[in-house]
C-alpha positions as CSV (number, residue, x, y, z in Angstrom):
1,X,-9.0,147.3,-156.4
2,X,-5.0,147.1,-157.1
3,X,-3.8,143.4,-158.2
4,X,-1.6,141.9,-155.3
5,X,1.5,141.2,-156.6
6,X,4.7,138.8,-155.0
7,X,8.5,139.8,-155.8
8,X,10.0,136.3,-155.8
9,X,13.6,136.2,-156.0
10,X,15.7,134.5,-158.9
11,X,18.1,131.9,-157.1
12,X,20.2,131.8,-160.2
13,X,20.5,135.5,-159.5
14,X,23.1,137.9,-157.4
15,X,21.6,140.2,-155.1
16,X,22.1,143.5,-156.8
17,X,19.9,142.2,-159.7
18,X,17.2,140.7,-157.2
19,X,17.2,144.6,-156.2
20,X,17.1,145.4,-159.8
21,X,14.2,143.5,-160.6
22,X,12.2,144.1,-156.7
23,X,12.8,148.1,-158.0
24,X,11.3,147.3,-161.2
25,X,8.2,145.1,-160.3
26,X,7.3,147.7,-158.1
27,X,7.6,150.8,-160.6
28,X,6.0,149.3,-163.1
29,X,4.0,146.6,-162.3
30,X,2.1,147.6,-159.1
31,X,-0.5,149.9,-158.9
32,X,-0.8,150.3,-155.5
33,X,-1.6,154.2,-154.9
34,X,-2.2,154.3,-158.7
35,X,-1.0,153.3,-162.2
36,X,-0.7,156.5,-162.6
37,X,1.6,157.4,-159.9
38,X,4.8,159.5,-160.8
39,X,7.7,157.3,-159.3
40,X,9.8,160.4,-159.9
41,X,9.0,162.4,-157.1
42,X,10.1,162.7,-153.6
43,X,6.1,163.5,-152.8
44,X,3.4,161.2,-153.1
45,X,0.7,163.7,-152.4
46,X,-1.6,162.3,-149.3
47,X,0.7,159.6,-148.7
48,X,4.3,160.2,-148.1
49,X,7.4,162.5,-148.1
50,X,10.7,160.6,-149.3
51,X,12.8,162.7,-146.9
52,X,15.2,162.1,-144.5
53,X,14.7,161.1,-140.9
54,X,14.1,164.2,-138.5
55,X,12.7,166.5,-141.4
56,X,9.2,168.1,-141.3
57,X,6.5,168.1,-143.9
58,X,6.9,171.1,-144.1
59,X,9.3,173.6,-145.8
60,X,11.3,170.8,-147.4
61,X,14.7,171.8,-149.1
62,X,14.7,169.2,-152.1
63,X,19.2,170.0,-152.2
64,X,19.8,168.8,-148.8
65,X,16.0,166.7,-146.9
66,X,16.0,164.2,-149.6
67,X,16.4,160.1,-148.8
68,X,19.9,159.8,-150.4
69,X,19.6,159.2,-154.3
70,X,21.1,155.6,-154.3
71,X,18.5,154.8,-152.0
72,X,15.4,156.5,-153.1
73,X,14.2,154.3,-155.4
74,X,14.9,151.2,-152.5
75,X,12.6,153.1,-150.4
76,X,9.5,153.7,-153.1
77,X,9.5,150.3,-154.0
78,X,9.7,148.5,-150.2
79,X,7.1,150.9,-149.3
80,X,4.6,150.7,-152.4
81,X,4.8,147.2,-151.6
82,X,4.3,147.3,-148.3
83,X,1.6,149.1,-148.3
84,X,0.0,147.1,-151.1
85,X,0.2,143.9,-149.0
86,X,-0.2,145.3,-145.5
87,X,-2.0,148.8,-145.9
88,X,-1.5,150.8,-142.8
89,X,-2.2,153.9,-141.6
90,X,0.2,154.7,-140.1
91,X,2.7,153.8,-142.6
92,X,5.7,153.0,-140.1
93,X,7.6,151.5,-143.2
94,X,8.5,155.2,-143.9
95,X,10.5,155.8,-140.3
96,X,12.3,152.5,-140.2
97,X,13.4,153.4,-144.0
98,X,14.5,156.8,-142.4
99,X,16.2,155.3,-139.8
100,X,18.0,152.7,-142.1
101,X,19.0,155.4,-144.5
102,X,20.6,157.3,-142.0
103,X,22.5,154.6,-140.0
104,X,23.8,153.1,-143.6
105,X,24.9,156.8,-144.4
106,X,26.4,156.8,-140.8
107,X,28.7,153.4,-140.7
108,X,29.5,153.5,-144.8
109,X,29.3,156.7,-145.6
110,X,26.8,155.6,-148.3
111,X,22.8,154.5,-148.0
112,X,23.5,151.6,-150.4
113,X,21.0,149.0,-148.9
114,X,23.1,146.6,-150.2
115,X,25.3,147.7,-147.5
116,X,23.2,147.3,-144.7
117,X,24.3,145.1,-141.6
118,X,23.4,144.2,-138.2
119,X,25.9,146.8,-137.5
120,X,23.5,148.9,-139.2
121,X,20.3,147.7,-137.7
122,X,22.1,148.7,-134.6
123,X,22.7,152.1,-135.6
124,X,19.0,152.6,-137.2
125,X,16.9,151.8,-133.7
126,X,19.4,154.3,-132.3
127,X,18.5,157.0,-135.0
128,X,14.5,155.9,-134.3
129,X,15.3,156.8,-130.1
130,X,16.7,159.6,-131.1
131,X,14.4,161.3,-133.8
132,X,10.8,160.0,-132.3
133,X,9.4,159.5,-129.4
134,X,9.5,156.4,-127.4
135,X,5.7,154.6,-128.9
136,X,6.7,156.2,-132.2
137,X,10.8,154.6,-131.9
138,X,9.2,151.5,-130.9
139,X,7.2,151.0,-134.1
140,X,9.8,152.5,-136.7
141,X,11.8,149.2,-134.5
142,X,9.4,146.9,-135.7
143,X,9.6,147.9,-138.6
144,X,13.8,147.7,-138.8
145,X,12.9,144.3,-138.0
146,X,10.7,143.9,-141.1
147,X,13.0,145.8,-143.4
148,X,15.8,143.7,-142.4
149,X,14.0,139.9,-142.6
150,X,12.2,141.2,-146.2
151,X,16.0,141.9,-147.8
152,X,17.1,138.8,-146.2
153,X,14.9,136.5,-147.3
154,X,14.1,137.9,-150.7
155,X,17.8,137.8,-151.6
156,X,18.1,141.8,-152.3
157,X,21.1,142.3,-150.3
158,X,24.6,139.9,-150.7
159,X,24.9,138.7,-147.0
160,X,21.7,136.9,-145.0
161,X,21.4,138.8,-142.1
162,X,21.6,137.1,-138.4
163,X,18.5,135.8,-136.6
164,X,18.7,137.1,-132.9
165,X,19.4,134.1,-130.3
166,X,16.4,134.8,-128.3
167,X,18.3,132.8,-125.6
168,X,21.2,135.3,-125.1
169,X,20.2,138.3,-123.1
């Protein structure tokens, strides 16, 4: 069985190198799917495809279906360690990442998730509604959520992101 590992961010540190280090505990420390696992590709045979929302399994152009570069490696790590805390099998992580690569492509032109806002949040549950079907939206929602509160919290983007008032409607 794979050693459960915690990223706990550096207080002393800026968010880009919180990224830095959440990237690298989860290349090289985790073994979740494997030690052996080569990080380097866009397919994790009989797990997941790191492609963009909308594209199918199938047929996949690596010049143009690919999660944007700058955010690829965001994307393997949050979902390795997902899935190492939280296996699923559904693995929802991957359509909310698909929907927040989009959106930050979308508002900034860029999939930085450094970048990513409420703004952006916004804008990925509206690329979920539009790419899967309503259960299937639903969950990549949750799953927004998740991404959004696991940045926040463990520092790896600059600004803390908003709690929703649950008394406004």
């Amino acid at each position: 069985m794979a050693e459960i590992l915690y990223f706990t961010p550096k207080k002393e540190l800026d968010a880009a190198q919180n990224l830095k280090e959440f990237i690298s505990l989860c290349r090289h420390q985790l073994t979740v799917f494997g030690a052996d696992l080569n990080w380097g590709d866009w397919a994790w045979p009989k797990l997941v495809n790191f492609t963009k929302a909308g594209v199918k399994s199938e047929g996949v152009n690596p010049d143009s279906d690919l999660l944007a570069p700058e955010f690829m490696d965001f994307a393997k790590a949050y979902f390795r360690y997902q899935q190492g805390h939280k296996p699923t099998v559904a693995k929802n992580e991957m359509r909310a990442l698909r929907c927040v690569e989009q959106a930050l492509l979308n508002n900034n032109g860029s999939a930085d998730i450094s970048k990513v806002s409420t703004s952006v949040l916004d804008e990925a549950a509206m690329v979920a509604r539009q790419f899967y079907a309503k259960t299937t939206a639903y969950h990549a929602g949750r799953e927004i959520e998740r991404l959004a509160r696991f940045v926040s919290e463990k520092n790896l983007v600059p600004e803390k992101m908003e709690k929703p008032d649950k008394t406004s409607k």
